[in-house]
C-alpha positions as CSV (number, residue, x, y, z in Angstrom):
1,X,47.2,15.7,43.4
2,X,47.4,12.7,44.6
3,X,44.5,9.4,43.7
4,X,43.3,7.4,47.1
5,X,44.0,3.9,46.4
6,X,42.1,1.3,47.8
7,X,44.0,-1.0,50.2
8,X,41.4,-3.9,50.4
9,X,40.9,-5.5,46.9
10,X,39.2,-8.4,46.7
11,X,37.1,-10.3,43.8
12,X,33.2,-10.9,44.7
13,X,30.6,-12.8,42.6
14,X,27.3,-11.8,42.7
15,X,26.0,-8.3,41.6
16,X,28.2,-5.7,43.0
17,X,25.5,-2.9,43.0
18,X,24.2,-5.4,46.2
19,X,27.6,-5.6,47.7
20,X,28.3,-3.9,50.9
21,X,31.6,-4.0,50.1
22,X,31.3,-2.4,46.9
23,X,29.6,0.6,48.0
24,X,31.9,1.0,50.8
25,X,35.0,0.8,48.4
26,X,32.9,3.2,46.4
27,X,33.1,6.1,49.5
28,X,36.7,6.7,49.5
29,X,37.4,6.1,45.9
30,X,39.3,8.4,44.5
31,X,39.8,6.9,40.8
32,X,37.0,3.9,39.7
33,X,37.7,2.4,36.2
34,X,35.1,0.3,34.6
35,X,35.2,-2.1,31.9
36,X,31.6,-1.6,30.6
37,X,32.3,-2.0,26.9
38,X,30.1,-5.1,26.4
39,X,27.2,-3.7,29.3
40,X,23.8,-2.9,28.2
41,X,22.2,0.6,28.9
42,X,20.2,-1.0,31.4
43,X,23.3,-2.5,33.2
44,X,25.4,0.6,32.6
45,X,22.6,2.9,34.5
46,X,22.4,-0.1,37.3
47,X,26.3,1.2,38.0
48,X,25.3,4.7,37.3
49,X,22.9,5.0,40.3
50,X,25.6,2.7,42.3
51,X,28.3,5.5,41.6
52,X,25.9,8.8,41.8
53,X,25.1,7.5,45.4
54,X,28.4,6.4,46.8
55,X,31.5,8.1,45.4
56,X,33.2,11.0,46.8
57,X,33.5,14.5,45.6
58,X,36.6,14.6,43.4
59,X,36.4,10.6,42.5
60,X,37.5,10.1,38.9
61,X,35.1,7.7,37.0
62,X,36.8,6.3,33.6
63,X,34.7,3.9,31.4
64,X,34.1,2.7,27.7
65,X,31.0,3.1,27.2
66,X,29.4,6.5,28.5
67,X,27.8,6.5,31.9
68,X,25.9,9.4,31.6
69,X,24.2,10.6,28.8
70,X,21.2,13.2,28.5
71,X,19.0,13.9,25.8
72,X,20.7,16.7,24.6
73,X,23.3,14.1,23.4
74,X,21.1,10.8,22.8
75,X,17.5,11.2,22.7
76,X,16.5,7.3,23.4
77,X,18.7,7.4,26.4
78,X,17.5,6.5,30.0
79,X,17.6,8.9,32.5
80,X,18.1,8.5,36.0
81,X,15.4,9.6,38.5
82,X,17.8,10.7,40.7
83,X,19.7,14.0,40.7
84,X,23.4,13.8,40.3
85,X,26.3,16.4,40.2
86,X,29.1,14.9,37.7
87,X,30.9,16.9,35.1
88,X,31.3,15.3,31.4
89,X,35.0,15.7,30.5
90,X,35.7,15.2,27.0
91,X,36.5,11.5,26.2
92,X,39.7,10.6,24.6
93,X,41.4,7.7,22.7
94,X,43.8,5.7,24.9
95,X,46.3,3.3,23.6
96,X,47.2,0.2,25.5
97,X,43.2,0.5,27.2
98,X,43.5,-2.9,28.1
99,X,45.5,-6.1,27.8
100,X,43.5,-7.8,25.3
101,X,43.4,-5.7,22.9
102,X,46.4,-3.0,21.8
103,X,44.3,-1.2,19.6
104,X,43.5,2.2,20.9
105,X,40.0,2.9,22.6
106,X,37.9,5.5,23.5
107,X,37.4,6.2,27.3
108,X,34.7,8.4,28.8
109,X,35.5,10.6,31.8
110,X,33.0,11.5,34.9
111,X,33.9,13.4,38.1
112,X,31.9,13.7,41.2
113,X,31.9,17.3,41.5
114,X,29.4,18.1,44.3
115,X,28.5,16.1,47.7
């Protein structure tokens, strides 16, 4: 199978949950990798809602921190309002995560499975 890989990269400041380009990135992605170790939970659901809206059926989310939680699994979590159709892979621990750090981490994994 093959990822979709964005041609038209480029670095915005500002929040990118208001970007138009963001969000139109975010409709043909097929692979979206987020560096939210350091986010808060209110930041982390803030990209949550972002991704449940825009990405495509089959997109690949890959995170450190997880995205989406219920209370089944953390009862002080927040919940989104909105309905969403991802399926929880199991994480796993990745060595060589990312550059600053060779220590492995733990990565979360979320697919769009319905839109």
């Amino acid at each position: 199978a093959s990822v979709p890989f964005c041609k038209n990269i480029r670095a915005e400041t500002g929040d990118a949950c208001l970007s138009f380009h963001s969000k139109e990135a975010l409709r043909t992605a097929g692979l979206v990798w987020i560096n939210n170790e350091l986010f808060r939970e209110e930041a982390n659901m803030k990209i949550f809602e972002l991704l449940n809206a825009n990405v495509p059926r089959g997109c690949v989310i890959v995170t450190f921190q997880q995205l989406l939680k219920t209370k089944r699994t953390d009862h002080a979590a927040l919940q989104s309002a909105t309905p969403c159709d991802f399926k929880v892979h199991d994480s796993e621990m990745l060595s060589d995560a990312t550059s600053w750090d060779k220590k492995p981490k733990k990565i979360y994994f979320i697919l769009q499975s319905i839109k």
